[in-house]
Residue, then its C-alpha position, 0 to 999 in steps of 0.5 A: x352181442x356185446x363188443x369183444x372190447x367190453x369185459x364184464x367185471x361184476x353184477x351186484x344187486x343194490x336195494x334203494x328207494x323210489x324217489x317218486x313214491x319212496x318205496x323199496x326198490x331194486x336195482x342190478x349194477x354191472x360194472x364193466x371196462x372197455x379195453x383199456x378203459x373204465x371200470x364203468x357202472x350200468x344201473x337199471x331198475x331190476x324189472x328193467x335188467x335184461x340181456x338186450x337192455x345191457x348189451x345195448x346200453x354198453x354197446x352205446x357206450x363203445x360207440x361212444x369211446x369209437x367217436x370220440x378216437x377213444x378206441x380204434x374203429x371196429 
């Protein structure tokens, strides 16, 4: 579950290409904010887009902001 801090702002589709085999491929950008904070940007590979793999990456990121004094402690 995510933080009551985190707003998701916006999930957009970016079409790019694999740096490593140079073909076509896809990606999910959420774009979010953090109370006060942001808007911040998560890219991940489409394949790799989930509801888990998003909530833990952003979780990590407020976990981030509360270490650093950036956001009281939850």
């Amino acid at each position: 579950m995510l933080d009551p801090a985190v707003k998701i702002v916006k999930v957009s589709d970016q079409a790019s290409l694999d740096p490593a085999t140079l073909l076509p491929s896809s990606s999910k950008i959420v774009t979010y904010t953090v109370g006060a904070h942001g808007p911040f940007n998560l890219a991940l590979h489409s394949q790799d887009y989930n509801t888990e793999t998003v909530e833990r990456k952003i979780n990590e990121n407020v976990a981030t902001l509360r270490a650093i004094g950036a956001l009281p402690a939850a």
